[in-house]
C-alpha positions as CSV (number, residue, x, y, z in Angstrom):
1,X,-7.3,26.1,3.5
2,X,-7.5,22.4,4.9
3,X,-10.3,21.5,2.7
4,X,-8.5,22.7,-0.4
5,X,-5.2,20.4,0.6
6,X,-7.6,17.4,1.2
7,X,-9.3,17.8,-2.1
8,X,-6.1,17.8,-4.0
9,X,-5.0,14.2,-2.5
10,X,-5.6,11.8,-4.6
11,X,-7.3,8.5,-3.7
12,X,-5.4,5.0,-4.1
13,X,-6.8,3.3,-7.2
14,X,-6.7,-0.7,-7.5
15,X,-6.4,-1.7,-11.4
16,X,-6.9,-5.5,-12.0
17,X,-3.9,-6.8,-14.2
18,X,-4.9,-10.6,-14.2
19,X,-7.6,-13.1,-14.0
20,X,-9.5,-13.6,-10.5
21,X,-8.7,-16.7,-8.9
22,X,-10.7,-19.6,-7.4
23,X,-9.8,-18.3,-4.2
24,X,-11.4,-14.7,-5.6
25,X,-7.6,-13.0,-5.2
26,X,-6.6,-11.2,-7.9
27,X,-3.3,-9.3,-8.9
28,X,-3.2,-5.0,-9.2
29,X,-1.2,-2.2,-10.0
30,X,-1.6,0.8,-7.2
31,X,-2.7,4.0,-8.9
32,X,-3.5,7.1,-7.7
33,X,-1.7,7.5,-4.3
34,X,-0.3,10.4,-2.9
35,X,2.6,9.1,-1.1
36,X,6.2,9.8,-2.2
37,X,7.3,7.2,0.5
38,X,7.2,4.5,2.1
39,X,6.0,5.3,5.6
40,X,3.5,7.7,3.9
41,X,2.3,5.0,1.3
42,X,1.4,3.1,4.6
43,X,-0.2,5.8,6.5
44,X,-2.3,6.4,3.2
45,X,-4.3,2.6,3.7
46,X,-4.0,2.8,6.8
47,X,-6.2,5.8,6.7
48,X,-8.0,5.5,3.7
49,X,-8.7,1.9,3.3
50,X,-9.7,1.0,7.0
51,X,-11.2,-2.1,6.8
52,X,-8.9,-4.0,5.3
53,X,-6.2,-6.4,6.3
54,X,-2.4,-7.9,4.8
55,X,1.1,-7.2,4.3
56,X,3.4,-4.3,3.2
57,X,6.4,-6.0,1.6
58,X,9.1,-4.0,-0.1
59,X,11.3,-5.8,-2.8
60,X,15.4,-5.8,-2.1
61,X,14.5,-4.6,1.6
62,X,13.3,-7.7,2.8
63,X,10.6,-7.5,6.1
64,X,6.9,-7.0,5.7
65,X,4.4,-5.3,8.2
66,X,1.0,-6.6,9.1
67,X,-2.0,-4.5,9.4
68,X,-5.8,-5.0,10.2
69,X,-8.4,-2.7,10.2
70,X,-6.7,0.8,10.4
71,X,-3.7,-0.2,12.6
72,X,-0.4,-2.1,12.3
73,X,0.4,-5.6,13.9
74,X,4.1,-4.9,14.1
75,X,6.5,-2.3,13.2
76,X,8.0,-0.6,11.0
77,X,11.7,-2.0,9.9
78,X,14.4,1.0,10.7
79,X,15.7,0.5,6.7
80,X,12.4,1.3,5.7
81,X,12.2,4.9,7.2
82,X,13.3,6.7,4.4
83,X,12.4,4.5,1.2
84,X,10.9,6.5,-2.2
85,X,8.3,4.5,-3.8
86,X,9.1,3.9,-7.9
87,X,5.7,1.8,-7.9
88,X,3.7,-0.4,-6.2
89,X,1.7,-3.9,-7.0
90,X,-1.1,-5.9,-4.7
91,X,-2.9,-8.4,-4.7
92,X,-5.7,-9.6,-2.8
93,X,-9.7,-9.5,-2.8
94,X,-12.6,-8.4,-0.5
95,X,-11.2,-6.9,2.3
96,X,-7.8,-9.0,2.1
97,X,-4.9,-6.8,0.1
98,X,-0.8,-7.3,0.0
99,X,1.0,-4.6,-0.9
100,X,4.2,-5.0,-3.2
101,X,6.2,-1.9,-3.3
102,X,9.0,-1.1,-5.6
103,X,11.4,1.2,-4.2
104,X,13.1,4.1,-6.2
105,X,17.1,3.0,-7.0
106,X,19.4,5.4,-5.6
């Protein structure tokens, strides 16, 4: 039964949206993630995308959270506990990626 849940998750897809630039960064939109949430959007890199390293910022909110190879620096604001994702942006390159999430309006 496990293996049937973990197929279904999707996997966090990275679409470029602009030109690379000379610094090899380059903007995306997040696709393809599982999490309905905030907290669980972060869990999801954090476990899926273990080698790399940035920021989780949330517009409105306000905060960010730093994370490097599978673990966070600091943590997680109190206001953003409960926050529903209505989409998310990055940007970044090689292992380097910020997050950008847009929460849901309530």
């Amino acid at each position: 039964m496990r293996e049937e849940l973990e197929a279904e998750k999707k996997c966090i897809k990275l679409i470029q949206t602009g030109r690379t630039g000379s610094d090899e960064t380059a903007p995306f939109k997040v696709m393809d993630f599982w999490a309905k949430t905030l907290v669980e959007f972060i869990t999801e890199v954090l476990e899926e995308r273990p080698h790399e390293w940035g920021f989780f910022k949330v517009k409105t909110i306000g905060g960010r959270v730093e994370y490097r190879d599978g673990e966070l620096l600091n943590e997680i604001p109190d206001s953003w506990q409960y926050v529903e994702i209505e989409s998310i942006d990055a940007s970044g390159g090689w292992s380097r990626m910020d997050y950008l999430i847009t929460p849901k309006r309530i």
